[in-house]
N, C-alpha and C positions, 0 to 999 in steps of 0.2 A: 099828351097824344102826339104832337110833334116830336119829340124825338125817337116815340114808336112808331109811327110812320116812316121819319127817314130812314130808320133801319130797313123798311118792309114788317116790321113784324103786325103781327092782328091781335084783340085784347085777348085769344085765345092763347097765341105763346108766352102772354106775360103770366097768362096763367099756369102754362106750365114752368117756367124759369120761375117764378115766385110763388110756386107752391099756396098761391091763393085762389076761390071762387071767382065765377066770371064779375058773379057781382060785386065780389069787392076791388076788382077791377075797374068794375063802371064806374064808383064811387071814387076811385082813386081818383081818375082822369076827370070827374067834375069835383074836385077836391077837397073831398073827405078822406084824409089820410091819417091814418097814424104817425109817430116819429119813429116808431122801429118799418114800418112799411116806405116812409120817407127816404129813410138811410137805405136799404134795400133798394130803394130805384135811383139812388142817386151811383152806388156800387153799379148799378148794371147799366145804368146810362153810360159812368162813368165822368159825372158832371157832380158837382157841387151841391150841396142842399142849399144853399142860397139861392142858385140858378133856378133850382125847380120852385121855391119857394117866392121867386120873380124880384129876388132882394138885389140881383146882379147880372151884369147884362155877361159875366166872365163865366162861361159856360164851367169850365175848371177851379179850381179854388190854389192858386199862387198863392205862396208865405216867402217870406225872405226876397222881393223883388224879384225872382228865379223865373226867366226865360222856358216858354213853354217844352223848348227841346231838354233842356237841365229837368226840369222836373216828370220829365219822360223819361228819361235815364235812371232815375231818383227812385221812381212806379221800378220801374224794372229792376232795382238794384236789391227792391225789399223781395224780392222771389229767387234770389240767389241764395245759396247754404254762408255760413259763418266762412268755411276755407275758401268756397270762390271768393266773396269778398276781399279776402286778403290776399288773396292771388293777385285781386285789380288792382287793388293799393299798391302794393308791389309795383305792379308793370306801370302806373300812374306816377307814381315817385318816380322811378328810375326813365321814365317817359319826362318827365319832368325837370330832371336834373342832367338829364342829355342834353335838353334845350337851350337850359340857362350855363351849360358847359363847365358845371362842375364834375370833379372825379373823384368825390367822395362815393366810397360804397352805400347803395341806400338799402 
């Protein structure tokens, strides 16, 4: 219920955004949940199933010690096409090998 409230939303728009009853709403939020219903609010929270689950006070779920801005970039990286990706690669290397002042073609 808090993190639908911080949004503003009512258990009426969860109902619209998850395609569920109000009452399986109401049941969520005193937590009777499924794990495909789980996953689904943890997507649209945007937080972790452990968070909502009360397993971790890390609203996000970090792998690899990755810095919350790194793993913003990361979220972002997966909604780009195959060629932008390799477009950033590109300008990343060559961004990268400017720095450290080599003149090998990247």
């Amino acid at each position: 219920m808090q993190l639908r409230t911080e949004r503003g939303w009512t258990q009426s728009d969860l109902v619209e955004k998850m395609y569920l009853s109000q009452r399986s709403i109401s049941k969520i939020e005193k937590g009777e949940c499924t794990l495909s219903n789980l996953i689904l609010l943890a997507d649209l929270y945007e937080v972790s199933t452990d968070y909502l689950l009360g397993r971790s006070a890390e609203r996000r779920f970090i792998t690899l010690g990755l810095d919350p801005l790194t793993t913003d970039i990361i979220e972002q990286l997966n909604l780009f096409t195959t060629a932008e990706k390799e477009i950033l690669l590109k300008h990343l290397k060559l961004s990268n090998a400017l720095k450290s002042g080599e003149t090998t073609t990247v």
